[in-house]
C-alpha positions in Angstrom: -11.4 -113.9 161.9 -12.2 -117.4 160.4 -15.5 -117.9 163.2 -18.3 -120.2 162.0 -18.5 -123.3 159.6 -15.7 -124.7 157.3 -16.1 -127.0 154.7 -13.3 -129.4 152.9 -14.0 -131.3 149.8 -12.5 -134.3 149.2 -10.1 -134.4 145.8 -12.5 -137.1 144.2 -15.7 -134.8 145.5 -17.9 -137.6 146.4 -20.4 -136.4 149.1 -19.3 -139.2 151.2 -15.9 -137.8 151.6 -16.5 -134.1 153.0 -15.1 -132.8 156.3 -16.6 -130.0 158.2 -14.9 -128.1 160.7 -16.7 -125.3 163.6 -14.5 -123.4 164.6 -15.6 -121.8 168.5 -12.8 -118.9 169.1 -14.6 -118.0 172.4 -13.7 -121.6 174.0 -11.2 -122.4 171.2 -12.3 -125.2 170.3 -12.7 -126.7 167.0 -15.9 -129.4 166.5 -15.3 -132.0 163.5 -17.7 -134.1 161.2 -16.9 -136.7 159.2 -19.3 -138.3 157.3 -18.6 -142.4 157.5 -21.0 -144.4 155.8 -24.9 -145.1 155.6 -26.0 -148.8 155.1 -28.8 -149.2 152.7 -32.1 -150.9 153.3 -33.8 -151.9 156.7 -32.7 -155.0 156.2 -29.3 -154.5 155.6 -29.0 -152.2 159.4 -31.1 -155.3 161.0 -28.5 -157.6 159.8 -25.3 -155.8 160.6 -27.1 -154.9 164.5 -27.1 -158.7 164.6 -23.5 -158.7 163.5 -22.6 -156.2 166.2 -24.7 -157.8 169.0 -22.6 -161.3 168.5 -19.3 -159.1 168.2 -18.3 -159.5 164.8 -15.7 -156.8 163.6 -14.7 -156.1 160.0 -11.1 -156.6 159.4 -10.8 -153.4 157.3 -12.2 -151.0 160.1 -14.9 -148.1 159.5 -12.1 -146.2 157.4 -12.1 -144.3 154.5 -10.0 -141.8 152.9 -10.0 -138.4 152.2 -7.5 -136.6 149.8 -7.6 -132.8 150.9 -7.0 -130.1 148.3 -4.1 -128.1 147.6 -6.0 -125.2 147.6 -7.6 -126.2 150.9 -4.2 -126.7 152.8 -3.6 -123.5 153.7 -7.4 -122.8 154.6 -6.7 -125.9 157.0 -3.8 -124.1 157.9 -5.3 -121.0 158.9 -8.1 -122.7 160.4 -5.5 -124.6 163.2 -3.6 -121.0 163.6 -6.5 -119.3 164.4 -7.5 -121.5 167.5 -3.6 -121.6 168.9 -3.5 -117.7 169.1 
């Protein structure tokens, strides 16, 4: 039984770029977290709230990548298997 918290590094293991997977067997459900981004200073989050408020969007998107294992495959695997059953 693979209950509880799961953790997936990426390949570059920056802190930025982990995944974290809760798995709930009773409702079968699995809960994900991905870690985006943080902005620095205050002033930086003021100015980018300003952005937002006048609807500027980035052209690139809030994306970022994350390179998963080998090793961690088939725990990923195992993971998905063990909410179909």
């Amino acid at each position: 039984m693979l209950d509880g918290t799961h953790f997936f590094e990426c390949k570059c293991y920056s802190d930025e770029h982990t995944l974290k997977f809760i798995l709930d067997k009773e409702e079968k459900e699995i809960y994900t977290s991905v870690y985006l981004q943080t902005y620095g200073a205050w002033y930086r989050r003021v100015w980018l709230g300003i952005k937002y408020i006048f609807g500027y969007k980035c052209k690139y998107g809030s994306f970022d990548v994350f390179l998963l294992q080998e090793e961690d495959a088939k725990r990923l695997i195992k993971l998905l298997e063990e909410i179909i059953e």
